[in-house]
Structure formats: structure tokens, C-alpha cells
N, C-alpha and C positions, 0 to 999 in steps of 0.2 A: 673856281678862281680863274682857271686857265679860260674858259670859254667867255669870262665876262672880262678879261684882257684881251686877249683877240677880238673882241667884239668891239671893244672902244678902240681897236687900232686899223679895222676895216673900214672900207668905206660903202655909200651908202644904208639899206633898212633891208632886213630880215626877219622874217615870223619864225621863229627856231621854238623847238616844247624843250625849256635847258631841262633836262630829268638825269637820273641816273642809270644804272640799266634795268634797277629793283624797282618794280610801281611796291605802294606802299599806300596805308589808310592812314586819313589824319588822325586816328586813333597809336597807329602803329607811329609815324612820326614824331609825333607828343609822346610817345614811350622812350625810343629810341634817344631823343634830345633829352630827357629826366634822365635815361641812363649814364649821359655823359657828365651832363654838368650836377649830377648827384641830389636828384630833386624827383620828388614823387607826383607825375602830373595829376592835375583834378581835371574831370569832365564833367559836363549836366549831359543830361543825354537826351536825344529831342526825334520825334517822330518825321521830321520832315526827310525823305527819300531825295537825294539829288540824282541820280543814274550813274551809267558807267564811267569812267576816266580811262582814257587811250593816254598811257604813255609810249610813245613811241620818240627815241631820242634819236634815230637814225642821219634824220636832217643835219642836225649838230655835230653829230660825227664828220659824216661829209663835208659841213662849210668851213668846219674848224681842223678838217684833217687830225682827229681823237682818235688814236686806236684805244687806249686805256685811261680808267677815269678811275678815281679814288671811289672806294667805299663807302659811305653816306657815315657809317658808325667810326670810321677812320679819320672821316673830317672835322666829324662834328669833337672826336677826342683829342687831335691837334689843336682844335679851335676853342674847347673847353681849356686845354694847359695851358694857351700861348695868354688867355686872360690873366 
């Protein structure tokens, strides 16, 4: 939330990767988000290989001056209660 208010109150365009500091599979993510809002994700499961994912959130840090970011499992459980 903080880097996507900071962002609408800069000015001009930047390419920033918003992540957290945990890379995570959309496997792990769909778990993670079931865990919160108390739901058991479904998958199909499919042969197509995409490669690797570089999360690097360092940029964000620096344009948005971040020293510390919430938890992924911390936001997602404020965000589940505050429904």
C-alpha cells in the first residue's frame, strides 16, 4: 500500500518490480491467500514450463526510500479481517 501511494504522489514514470523481499510460486501464493481468507485453493496442473522469475525489489526500495515492508502472510491477514 505504501509504495502504491508514493507512487501516485511522484511525479513522472518508473519500471519498479513492486515484490516483497520473499520470491514465492503461484502455487505457494494461492496457498498462502487460501490460508488467509480460510478457503482451500484448486489447481489443474499443466505441462507448460515458463523459466525463471528474478525478484529483485531493490529499485523500490531506493525510489520509495523502504527500509521495512510487511509480510506477504501479514497483509494478506489484516486484508482478510478488515473485509
Amino acid at each position: 500500500v505504501t509504495v502504491i501511494e508514493r507512487a501516485l504522489e511522484s511525479e513522472g514514470s518508473r519500471l519498479l518490480n513492486v515484490a516483497g523481499d520473499e520470491a514465492m510460486t503461484i502455487r505457494e501464493l494461492a496457498e498462502t491467500i487460501g490460508a488467509a481468507v480460510g478457503r482451500e485453493p484448486v489447481f489443474e496442473e499443466h505441462t507448460t514450463a515458463i523459466g525463471d522469475v528474478v525478484t529483485d525489489n531493490r529499485r523500490m526500495r531506493d525510489v520509495f526510500g523502504l527500509s521495512s515492508l510487511v509480510r506477504l502472510e501479514d497483509g494478506l491477514a489484516r486484508t482478510a479481517a478488515a473485509v
